[in-house]
MIDOSE-1310 file (N, C-alpha, C; in nm, 2 decimals, decimal comma, always signed):
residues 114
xxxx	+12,25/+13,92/+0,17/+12,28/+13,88/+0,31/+12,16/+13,88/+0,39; +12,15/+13,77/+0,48/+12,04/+13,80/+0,56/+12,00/+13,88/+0,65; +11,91/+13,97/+0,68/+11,89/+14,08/+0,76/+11,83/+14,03/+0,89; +11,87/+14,06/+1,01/+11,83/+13,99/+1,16/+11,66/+14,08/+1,19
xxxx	+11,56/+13,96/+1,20/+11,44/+14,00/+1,25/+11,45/+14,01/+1,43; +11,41/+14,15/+1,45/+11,36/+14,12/+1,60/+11,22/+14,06/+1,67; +11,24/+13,99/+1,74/+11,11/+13,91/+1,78/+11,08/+13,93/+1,96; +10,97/+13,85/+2,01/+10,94/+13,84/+2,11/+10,92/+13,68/+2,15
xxxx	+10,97/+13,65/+2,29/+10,91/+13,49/+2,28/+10,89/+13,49/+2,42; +10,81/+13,46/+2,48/+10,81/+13,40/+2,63/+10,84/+13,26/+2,65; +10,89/+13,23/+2,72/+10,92/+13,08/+2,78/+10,99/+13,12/+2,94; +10,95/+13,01/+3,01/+10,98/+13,00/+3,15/+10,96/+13,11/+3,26
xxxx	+10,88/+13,16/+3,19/+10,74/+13,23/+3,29/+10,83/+13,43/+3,24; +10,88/+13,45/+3,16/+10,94/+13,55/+3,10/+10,96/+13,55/+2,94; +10,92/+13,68/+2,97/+10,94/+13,75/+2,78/+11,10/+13,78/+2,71; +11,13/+13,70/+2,66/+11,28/+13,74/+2,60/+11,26/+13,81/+2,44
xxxx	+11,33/+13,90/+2,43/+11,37/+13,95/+2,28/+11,48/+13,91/+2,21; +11,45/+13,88/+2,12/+11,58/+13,86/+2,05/+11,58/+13,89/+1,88; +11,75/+13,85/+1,86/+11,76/+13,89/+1,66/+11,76/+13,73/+1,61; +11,73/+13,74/+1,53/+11,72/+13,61/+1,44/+11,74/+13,63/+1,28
xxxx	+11,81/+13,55/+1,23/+11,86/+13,52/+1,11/+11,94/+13,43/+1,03; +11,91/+13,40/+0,92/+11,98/+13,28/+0,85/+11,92/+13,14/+0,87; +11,94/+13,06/+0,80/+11,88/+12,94/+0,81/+12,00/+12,83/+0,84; +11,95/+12,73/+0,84/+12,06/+12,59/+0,83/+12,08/+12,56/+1,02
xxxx	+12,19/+12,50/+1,09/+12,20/+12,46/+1,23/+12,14/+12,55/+1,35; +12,11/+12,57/+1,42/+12,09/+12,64/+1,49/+12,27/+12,74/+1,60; +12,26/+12,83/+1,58/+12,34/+12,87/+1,65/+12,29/+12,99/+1,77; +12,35/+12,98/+1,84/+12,25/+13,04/+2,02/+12,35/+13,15/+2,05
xxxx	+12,35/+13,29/+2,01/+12,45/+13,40/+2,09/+12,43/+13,45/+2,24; +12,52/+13,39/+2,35/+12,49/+13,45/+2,49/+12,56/+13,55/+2,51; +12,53/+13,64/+2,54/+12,60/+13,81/+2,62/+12,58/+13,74/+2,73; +12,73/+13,86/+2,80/+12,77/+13,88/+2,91/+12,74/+13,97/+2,98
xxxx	+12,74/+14,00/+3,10/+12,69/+14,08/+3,20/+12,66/+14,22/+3,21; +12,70/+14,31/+3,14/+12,68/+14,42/+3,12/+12,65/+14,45/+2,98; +12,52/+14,34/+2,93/+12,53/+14,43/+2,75/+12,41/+14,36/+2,74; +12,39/+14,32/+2,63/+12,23/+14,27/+2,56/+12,23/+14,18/+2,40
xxxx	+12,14/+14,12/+2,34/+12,16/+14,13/+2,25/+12,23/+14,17/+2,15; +12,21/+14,30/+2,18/+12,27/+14,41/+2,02/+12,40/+14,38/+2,05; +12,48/+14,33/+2,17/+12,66/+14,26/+2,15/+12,64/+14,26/+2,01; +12,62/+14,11/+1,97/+12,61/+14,05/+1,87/+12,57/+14,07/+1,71
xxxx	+12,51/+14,22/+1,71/+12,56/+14,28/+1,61/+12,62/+14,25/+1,51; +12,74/+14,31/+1,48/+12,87/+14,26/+1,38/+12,87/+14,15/+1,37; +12,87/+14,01/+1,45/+12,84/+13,88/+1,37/+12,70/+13,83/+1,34; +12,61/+13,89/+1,30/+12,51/+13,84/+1,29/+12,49/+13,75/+1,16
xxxx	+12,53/+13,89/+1,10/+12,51/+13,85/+0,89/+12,61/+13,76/+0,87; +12,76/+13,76/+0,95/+12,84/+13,69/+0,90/+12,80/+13,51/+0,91; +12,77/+13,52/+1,04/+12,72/+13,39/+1,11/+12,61/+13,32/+1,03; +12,53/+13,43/+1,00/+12,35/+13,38/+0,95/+12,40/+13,31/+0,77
xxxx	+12,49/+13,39/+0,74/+12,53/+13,31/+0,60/+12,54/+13,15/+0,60; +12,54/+13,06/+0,72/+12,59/+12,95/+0,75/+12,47/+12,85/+0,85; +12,42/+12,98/+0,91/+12,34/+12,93/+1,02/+12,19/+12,99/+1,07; +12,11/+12,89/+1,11/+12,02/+12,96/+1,21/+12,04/+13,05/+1,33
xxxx	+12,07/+13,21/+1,32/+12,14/+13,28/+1,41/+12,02/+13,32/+1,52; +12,02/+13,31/+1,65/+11,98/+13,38/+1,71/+12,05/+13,46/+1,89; +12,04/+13,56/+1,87/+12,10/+13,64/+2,00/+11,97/+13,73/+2,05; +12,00/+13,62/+2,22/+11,89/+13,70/+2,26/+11,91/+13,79/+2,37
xxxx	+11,82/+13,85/+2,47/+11,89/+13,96/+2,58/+11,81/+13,84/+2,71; +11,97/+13,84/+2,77/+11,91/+13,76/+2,85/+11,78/+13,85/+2,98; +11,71/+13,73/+3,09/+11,66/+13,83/+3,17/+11,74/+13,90/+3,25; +11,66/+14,04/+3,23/+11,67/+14,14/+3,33/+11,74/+14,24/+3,24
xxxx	+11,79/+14,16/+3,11/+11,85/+14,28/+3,01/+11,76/+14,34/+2,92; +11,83/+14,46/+2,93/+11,76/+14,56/+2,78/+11,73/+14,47/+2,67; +11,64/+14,48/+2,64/+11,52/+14,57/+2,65/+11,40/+14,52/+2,71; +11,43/+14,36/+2,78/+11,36/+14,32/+2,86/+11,30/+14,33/+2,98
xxxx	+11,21/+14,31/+3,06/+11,16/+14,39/+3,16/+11,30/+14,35/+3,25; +11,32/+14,49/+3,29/+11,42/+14,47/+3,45/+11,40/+14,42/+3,57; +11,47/+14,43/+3,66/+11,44/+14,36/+3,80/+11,34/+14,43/+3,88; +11,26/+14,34/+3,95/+11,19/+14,44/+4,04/+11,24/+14,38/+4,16
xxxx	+11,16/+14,44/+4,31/+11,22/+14,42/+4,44/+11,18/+14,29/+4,43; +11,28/+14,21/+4,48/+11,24/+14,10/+4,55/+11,31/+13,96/+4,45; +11,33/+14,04/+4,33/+11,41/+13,92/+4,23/+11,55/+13,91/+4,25; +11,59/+13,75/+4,22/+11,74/+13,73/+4,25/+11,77/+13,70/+4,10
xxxx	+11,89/+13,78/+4,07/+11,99/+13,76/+3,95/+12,08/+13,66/+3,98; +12,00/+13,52/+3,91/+12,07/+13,38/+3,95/+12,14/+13,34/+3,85; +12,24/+13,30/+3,82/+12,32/+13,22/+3,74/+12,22/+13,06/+3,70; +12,22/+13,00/+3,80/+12,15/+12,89/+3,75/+11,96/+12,95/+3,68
xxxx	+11,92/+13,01/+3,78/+11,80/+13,05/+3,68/+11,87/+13,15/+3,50; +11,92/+13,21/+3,49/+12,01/+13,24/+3,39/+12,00/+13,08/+3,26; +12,08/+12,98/+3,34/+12,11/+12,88/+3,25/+11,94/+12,78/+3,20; +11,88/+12,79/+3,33/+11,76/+12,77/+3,26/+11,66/+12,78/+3,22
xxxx	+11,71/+12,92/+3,18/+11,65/+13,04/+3,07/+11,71/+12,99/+2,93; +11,84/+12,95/+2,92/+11,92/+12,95/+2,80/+11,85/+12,84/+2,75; +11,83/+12,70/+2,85/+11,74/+12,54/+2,77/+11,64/+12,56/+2,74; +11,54/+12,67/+2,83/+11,39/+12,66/+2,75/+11,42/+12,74/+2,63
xxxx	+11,48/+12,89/+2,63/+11,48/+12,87/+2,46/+11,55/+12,81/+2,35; +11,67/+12,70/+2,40/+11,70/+12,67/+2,32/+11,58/+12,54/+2,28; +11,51/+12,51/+2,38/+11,39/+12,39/+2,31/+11,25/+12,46/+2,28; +11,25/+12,57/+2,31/+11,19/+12,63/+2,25/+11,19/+12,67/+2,05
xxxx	+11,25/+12,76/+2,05/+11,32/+12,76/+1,93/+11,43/+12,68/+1,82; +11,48/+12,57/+1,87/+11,54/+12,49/+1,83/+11,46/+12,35/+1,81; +11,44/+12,25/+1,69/+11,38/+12,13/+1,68/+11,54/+12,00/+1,75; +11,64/+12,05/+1,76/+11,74/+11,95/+1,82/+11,85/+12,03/+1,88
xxxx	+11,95/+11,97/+1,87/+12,06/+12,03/+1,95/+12,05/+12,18/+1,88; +12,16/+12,28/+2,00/+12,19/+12,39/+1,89/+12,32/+12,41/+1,92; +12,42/+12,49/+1,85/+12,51/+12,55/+1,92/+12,57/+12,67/+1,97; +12,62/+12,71/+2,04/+12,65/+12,75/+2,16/+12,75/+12,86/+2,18
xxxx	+12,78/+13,00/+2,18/+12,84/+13,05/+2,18/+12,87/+13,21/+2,23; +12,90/+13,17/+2,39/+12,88/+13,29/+2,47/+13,04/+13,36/+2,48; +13,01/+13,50/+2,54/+13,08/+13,57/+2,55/+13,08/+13,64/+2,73; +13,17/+13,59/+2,79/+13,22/+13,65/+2,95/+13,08/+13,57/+3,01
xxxx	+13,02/+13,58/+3,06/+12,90/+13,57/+3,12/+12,85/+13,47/+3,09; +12,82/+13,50/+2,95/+12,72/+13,43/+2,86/+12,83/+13,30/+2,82; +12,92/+13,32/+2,83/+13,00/+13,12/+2,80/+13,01/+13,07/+2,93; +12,98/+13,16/+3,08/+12,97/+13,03/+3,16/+12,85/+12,98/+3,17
xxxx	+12,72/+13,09/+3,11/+12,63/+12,98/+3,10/+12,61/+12,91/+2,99; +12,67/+12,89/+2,91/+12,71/+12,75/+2,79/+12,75/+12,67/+2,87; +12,87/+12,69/+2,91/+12,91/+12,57/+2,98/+12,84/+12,51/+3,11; +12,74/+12,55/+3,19/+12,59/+12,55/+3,21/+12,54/+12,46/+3,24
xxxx	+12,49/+12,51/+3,11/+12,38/+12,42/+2,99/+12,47/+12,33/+2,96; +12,60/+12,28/+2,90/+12,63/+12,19/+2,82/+12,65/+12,07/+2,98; +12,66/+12,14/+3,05/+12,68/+12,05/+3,20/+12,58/+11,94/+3,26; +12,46/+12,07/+3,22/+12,31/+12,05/+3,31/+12,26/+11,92/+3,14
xx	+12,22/+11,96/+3,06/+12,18/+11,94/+2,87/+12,28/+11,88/+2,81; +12,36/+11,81/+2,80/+12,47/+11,77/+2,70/+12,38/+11,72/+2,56
């Protein structure tokens, strides 16, 4: 089974962390509002048997740097966070698969990016 690597990547003027694993489509895990990455956990291995898995913490989440004074926790800055890494990390489309939070910004991105 494939084991998920943690990585670092900056895009759009921020450092995101995330797990990665599996090869083949690309698939994108978004958390919801009160969690991080490690949600995604328990489907990692199952997912990565099929796919290019990656779950990342969005900003302002653990274990990424938090908020300081003066920053706004935007929904739309949020979603395009989610396009630069998905063109970051991704050579074409990817797919898409959030959880509370993290599927309105799928739906987003699929709005803003189709």
């Amino acid at each position: 089974m494939p084991t998920p690597t943690t990585t670092n990547i900056e895009v759009n003027g921020y450092g995101f962390e995330l797990n990665r694993a599996g090869s083949g489509e690309p698939l994108i895990l978004v958390h919801g509002s009160a969690s991080d990455h490690t949600t995604w956990q328990k489907q990692m291995q199952p997912f990565a048997e099929h796919f290019d898995v990656i779950a990342y913490s969005r900003r302002f989440h653990w274990p990424n740097a938090p908020m300081a004074d003066g920053d706004d926790y935007s929904m739309l800055q949020h979603a395009e966070d989610l396009q630069h890494v998905v063109r970051s990390l991704c050579k074409g489309p990817a797919h898409i698969v959030g959880h509370s939070y993290g599927a309105f910004l799928a739906l987003m991105l699929a709005i803003r990016a189709p």
